[in-house]
C-alpha positions in Angstrom: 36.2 -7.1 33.8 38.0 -8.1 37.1 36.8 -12.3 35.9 38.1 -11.5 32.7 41.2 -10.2 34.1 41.6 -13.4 36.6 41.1 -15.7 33.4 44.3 -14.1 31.7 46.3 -14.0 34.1 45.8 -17.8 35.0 46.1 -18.6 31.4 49.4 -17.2 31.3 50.6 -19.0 34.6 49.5 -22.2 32.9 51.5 -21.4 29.3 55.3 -22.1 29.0 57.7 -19.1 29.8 58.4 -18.1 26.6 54.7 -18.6 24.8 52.9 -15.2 23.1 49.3 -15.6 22.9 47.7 -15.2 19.3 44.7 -14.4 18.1 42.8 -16.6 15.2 42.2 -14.7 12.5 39.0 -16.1 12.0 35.8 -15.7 12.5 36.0 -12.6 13.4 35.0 -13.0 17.1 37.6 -15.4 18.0 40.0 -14.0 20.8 43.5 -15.4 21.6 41.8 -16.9 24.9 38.2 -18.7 24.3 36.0 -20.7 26.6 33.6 -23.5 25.2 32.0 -26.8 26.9 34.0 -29.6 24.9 33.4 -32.7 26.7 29.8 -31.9 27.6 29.6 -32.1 31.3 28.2 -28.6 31.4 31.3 -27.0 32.5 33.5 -24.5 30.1 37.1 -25.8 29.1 39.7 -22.7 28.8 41.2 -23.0 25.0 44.2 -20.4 24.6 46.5 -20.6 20.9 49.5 -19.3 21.0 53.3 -19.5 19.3 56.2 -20.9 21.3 60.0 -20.4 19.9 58.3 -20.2 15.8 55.6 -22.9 16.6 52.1 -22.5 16.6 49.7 -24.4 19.6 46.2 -24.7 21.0 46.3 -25.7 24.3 43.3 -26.9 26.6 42.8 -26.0 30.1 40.4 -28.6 31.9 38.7 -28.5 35.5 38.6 -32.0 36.7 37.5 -32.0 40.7 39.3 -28.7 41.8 42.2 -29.5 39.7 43.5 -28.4 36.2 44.7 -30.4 33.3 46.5 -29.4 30.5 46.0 -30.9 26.7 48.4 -29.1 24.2 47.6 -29.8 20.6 50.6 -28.7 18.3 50.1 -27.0 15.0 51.8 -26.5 12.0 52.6 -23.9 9.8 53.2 -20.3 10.9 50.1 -19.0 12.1 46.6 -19.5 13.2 43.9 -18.6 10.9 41.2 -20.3 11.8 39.7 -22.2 15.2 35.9 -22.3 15.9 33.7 -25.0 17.8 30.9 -26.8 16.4 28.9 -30.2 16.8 30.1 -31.9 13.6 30.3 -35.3 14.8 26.4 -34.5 16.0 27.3 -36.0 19.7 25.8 -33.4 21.5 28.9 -31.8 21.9 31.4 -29.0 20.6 34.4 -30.2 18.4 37.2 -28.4 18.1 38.5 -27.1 14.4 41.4 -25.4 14.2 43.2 -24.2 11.0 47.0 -23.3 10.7 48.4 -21.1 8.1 50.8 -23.0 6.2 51.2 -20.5 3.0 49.6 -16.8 2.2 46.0 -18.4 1.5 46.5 -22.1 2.4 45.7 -23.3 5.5 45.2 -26.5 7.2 42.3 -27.7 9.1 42.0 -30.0 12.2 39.3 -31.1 13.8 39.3 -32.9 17.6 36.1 -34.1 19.7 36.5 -35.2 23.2 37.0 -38.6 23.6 38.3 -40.5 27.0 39.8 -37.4 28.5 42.0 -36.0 25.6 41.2 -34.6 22.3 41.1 -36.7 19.8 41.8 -35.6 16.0 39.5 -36.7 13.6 40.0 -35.1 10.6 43.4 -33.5 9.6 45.1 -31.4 7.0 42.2 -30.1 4.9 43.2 -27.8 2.6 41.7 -24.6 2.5 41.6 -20.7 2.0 38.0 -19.8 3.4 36.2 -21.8 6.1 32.6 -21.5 7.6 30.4 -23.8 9.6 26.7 -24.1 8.3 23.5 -25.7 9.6 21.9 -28.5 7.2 18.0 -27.7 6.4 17.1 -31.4 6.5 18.8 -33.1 9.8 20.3 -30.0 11.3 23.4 -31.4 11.4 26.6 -29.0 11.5 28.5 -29.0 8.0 32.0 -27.6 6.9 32.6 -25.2 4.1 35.7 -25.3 2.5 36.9 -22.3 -0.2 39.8 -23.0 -1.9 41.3 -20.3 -4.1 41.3 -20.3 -7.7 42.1 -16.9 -8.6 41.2 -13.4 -8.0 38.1 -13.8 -6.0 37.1 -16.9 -6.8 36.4 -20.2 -5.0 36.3 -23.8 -5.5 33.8 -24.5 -2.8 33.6 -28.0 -1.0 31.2 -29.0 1.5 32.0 -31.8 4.0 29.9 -33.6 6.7 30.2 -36.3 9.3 28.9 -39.9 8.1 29.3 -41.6 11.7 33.0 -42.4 10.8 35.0 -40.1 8.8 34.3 -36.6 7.0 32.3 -36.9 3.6 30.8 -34.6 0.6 27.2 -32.8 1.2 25.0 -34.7 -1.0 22.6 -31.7 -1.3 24.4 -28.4 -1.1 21.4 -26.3 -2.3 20.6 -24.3 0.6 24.9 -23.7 1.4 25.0 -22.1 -2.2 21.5 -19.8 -1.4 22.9 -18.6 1.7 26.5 -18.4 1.8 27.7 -18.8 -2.0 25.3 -17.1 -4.2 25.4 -13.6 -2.0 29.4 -13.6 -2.3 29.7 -13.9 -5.4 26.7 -11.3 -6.6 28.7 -9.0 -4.6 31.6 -9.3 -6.2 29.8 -8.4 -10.0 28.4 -5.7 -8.3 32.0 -4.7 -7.4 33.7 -5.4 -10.3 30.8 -6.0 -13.1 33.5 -6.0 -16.0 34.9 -9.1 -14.4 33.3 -12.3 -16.7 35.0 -14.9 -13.8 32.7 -13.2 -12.0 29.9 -14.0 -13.9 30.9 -17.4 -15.0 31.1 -18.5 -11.2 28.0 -16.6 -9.9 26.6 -18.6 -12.5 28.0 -22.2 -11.6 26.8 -21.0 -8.2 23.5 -20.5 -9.2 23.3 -23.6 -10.8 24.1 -25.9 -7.6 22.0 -23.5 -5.9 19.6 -25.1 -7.9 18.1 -21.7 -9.6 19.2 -22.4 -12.8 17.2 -19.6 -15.1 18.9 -17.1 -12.9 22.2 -18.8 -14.2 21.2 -18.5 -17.9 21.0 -14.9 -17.1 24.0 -14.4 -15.4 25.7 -16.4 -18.6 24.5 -14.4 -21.0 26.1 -11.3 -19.3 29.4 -12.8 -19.1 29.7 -13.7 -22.5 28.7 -10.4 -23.8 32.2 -9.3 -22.4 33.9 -11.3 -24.8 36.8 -11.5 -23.0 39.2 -14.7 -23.4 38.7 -16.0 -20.0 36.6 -17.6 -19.3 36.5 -18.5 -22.9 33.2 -19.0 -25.2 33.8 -22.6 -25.0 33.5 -22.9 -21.1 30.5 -20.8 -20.7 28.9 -22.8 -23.6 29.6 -25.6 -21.4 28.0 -23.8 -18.4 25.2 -23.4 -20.2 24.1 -26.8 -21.2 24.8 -27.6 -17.6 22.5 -25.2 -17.1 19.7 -25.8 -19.3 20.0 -29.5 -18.5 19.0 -28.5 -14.7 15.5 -27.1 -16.0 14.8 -30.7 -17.5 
């Protein structure tokens, strides 16, 4: 208590006068103040967000020899939604992604590694309304999910690693849609099983899950609702994707 104490009330000798910390909205265990090893010399690097006169900012505190360093990164938008820290670049060290809130379910996401004593950004503005970080099953490297709204409940779902240069589309996003994508949206039939988008993308999900007889399933309960939308056409359409798969 009395460390954590001491931490806040350097942080806010080191903000300007007028700053008020924020917290990022997610994941849920981020805090306004957050302490992660980003250069990989095996000491912790102070991150704080905040807003300053209607702008938003991450700034980082840095240890070098007794002495502190500041490295402000300046946002956009009006809020914070999102800032976690993950080895995406796979250099042994934790990058930096930070998403700002530019509209009600649109953010923007940043991502920084250390590089020659500054952050450096190396991916910006990615459009998103849902972000997670997930572990690949065949070279455990760190990979970004990206869920952009469609409508209601429902997600068009990208998933982005580093090639060694810039930030490119999961070849293989099998294990992604078993663990994270799948579960979501079989909870939301359960909640509303009247809804046949629902169905329609628990289905699609199924299918790049890669278990496509479950999708046949879940297609013929959507279409039993005969409802306009999706329309008979579209989950037609699903299906041959689907039945294609089992070839």
């Amino acid at each position: 208590m009395k460390k954590s104490f001491q931490i806040n009330r350097f942080v806010r000798k080191a903000l300007p006068h007028d700053a008020r910390m924020i917290r990022p909205e997610n994941p849920k265990t981020a805090k306004a103040i957050q302490m992660e090893d980003l250069d990989g010399d095996g000491k912790y690097e102070i991150i704080v967000t905040y807003e300053l006169q209607g702008e938003m900012y991450a700034m980082v505190l840095k240890e070098d020899d007794g002495k502190w360093y500041k490295l402000t990164i300046k946002g956009a938008g009006y809020g914070i939604n999102y800032m976690d820290f993950a080895d995406i670049t796979g250099s042994g060290k934790k990058d930096l992604l930070v998403g700002w809130q530019i509209g009600n379910i649109w953010g923007d996401m940043d991502l920084y590694t250390w590089e020659k004593n500054t952050m450096k950004k190396i991916a910006n503005g990615l459009s998103y309304s849902k972000a997670d970080t997930f572990q690949s099953a065949e070279d455990k490297s760190i990979e970004l999910g990206l869920w952009s709204h469609i409508t209601g409940d429902v997600y068009d779902i990208q998933l982005v690693h580093w090639d060694g240069r810039k930030l490119t589309h999961v070849k293989d996003s099998r294990k992604y849609y078993i663990e994270r994508v799948i579960p979501y949206y079989k909870e939301k039939v359960k909640e509303i099983p009247e809804s046949p988008y629902g169905w329609y993308y628990l289905a699609d999900a199924q299918i790049n899950g890669g278990i496509p007889k479950e999708a046949l399933k879940s297609i013929v309960k959507g279409m039993a609702l005969k409802k306009l939308n999706p329309s008979k056409r579209e989950f037609l359409a699903l299906r041959k994707r689907a039945i294609r798969s089992l070839l």
